[in-house]
C-alpha positions in Angstrom: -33.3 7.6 15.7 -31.2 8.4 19.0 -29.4 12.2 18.0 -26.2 10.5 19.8 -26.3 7.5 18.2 -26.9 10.0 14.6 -24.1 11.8 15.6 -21.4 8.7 16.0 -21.0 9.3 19.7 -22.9 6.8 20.8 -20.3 5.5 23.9 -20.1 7.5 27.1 -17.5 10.5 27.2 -17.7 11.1 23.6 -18.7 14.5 22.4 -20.7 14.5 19.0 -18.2 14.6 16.2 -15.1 14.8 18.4 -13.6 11.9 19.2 -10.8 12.9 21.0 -11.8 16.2 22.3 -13.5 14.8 25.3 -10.7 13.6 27.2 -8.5 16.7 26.6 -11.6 19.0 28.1 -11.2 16.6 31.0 -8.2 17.0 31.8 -8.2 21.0 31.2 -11.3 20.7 33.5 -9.1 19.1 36.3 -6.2 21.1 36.0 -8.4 24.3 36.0 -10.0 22.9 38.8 -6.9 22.2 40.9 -5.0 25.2 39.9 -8.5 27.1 41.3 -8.5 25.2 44.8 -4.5 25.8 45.1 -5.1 29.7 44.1 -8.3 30.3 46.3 -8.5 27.7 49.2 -4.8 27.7 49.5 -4.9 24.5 51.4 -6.5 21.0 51.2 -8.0 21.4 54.3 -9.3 24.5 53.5 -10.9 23.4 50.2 -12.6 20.5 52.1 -14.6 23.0 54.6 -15.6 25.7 52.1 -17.2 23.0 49.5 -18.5 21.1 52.3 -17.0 17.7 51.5 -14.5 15.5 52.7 -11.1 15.7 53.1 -10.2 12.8 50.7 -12.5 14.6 48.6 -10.9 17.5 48.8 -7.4 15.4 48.4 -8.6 14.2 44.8 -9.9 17.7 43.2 -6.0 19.1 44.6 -4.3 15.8 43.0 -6.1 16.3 39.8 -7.9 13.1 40.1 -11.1 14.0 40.3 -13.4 17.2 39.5 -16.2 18.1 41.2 -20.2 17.9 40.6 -22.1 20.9 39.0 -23.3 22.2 42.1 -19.6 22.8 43.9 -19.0 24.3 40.2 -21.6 26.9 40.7 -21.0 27.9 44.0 -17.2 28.4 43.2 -18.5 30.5 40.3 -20.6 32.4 42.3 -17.8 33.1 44.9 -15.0 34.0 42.1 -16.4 34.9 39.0 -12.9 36.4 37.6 -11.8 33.1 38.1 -14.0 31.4 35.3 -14.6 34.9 33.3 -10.5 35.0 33.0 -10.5 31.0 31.8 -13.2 31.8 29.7 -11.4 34.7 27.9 -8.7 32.3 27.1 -10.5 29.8 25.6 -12.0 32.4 22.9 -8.1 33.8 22.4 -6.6 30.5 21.5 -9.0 29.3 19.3 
């Protein structure tokens, strides 16, 4: 038997067990996301060269519209690993 179908999370962007927990880590995923861009690239324009994407790219991580693939992930945790450390941290604190 499939362990997601096992598990009751069977439908894409459900987390095992959790069926509401999904969306609220995307949108603390986004917010982080923006918030670090905002913080680190101070500008849209900025953010755009340093990740090596577009500008409406760029736009839609700012905007909290979209979040960005794994690899832009890693390299922003390689060049500010505080930054994740800290939102780490506070993840463990509240709960």
């Amino acid at each position: 038997m499939d362990l997601t179908a096992r598990a009751g999370a069977a439908r894409p962007g459900r987390i095992a067990g959790c069926r509401r927990c999904a969306p609220a880590v995307r949108r603390e995923a986004i917010s982080f996301w923006s918030r670090l861009l905002a913080r680190r690239c101070g500008n849209r324009e900025r953010a755009a060269v340093m990740f090596g994407v577009t500008f409406q790219t760029a736009c839609n991580w700012w905007d909290g519209f979209s979040i960005p693939t794994g690899d832009k992930v890693m390299q922003a945790m390689r060049w500010w690993p505080e930054d994740f450390a800290d939102d780490a941290a506070g993840d463990r604190a509240d709960g």
